[in-house]
C-alpha positions in Angstrom: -13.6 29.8 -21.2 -10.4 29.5 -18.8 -8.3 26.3 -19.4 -9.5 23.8 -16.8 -7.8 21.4 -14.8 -10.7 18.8 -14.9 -10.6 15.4 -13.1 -10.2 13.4 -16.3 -6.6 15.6 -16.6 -5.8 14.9 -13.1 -6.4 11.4 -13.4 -3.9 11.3 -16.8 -1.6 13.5 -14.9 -1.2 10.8 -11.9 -0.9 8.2 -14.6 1.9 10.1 -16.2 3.6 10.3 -13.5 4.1 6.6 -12.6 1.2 6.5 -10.8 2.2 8.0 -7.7 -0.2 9.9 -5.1 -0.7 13.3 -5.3 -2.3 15.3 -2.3 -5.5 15.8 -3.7 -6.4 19.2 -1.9 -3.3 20.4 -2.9 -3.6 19.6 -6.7 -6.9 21.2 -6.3 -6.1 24.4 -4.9 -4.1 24.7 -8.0 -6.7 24.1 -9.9 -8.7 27.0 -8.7 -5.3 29.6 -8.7 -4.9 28.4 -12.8 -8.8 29.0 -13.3 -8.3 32.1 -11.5 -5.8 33.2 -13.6 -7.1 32.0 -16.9 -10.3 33.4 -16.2 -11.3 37.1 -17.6 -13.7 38.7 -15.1 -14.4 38.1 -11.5 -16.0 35.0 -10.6 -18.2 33.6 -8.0 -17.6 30.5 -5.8 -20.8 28.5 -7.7 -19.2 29.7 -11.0 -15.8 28.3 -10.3 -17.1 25.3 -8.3 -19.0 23.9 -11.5 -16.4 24.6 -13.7 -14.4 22.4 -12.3 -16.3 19.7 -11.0 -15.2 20.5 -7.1 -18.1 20.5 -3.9 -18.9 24.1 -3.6 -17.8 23.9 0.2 -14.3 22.6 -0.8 -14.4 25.2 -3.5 -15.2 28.3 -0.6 -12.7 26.8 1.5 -10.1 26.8 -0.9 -10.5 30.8 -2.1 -11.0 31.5 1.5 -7.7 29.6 2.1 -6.4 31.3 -1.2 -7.7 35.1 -0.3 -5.4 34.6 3.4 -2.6 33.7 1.2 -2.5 36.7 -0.9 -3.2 33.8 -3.8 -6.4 35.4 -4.7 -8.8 38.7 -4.0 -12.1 38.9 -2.8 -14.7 41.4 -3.9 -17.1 41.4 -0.4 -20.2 43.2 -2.3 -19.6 41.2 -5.8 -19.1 38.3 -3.9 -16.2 37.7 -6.8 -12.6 35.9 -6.7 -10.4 37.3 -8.7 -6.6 35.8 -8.8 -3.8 37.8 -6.3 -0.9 39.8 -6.4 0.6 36.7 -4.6 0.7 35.2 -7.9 2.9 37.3 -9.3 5.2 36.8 -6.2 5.4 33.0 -7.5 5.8 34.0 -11.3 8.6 36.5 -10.5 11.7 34.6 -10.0 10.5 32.4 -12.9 10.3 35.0 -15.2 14.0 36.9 -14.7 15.9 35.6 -17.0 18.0 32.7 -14.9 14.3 31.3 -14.1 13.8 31.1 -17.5 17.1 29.6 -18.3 16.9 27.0 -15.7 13.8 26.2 -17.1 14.3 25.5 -20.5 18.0 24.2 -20.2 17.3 20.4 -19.1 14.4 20.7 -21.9 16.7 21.6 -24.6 19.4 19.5 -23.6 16.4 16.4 -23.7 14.9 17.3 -27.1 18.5 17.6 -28.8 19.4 14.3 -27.4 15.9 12.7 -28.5 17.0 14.5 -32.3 20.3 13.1 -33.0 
């Protein structure tokens, strides 16, 4: 089972964050790219849609949205998502090394701080 972004984790995520607004379609079009990714095989739209607790229309429109993207893939006689190349477009400057340094600099610099 793919790690989910489920609406009780949304809701602790907003709260985390002072409480501020977060475009819901937004945070829920990365839901469906994480599930994507985390999830093994192809999947269908009902599949995905249940999984995390999203209208099965918003859910189509989303990897509709996500296929013209290059976000995900579409499998027209499975009728299966499966996640994109685009993904790996997003990951790439991440994972060089200066991504990853710029990453986990601040982080470091916080935890040593917090471990004086």
């Amino acid at each position: 089972m793919p790690v989910l972004t489920t609406r009780r984790e949304k809701k602790l995520l907003d709260s985390a964050q002072g409480g501020g607004k977060l475009v819901g379609g937004f945070t829920t079009g990365l839901a469906v790219i994480k599930y994507l990714v985390a999830t093994e095989m192809p999947v269908g739209v009902s599949r995905v849609a249940k999984d995390l607790g999203i209208n099965p229309s918003t859910c189509f429109n989303l990897l509709k949205t996500l296929v013209h993207v290059d976000l995900a893939e579409f499998d027209p006689i499975e009728k299966t998502y499966t996640a994109g190349f685009g993904v790996l477009e997003l990951a790439r400057g991440f994972l060089d090394q200066e991504g990853l340094t710029r990453f986990f600099r601040p982080r470091m610099a916080k935890l040593a701080h917090e471990n004086r």
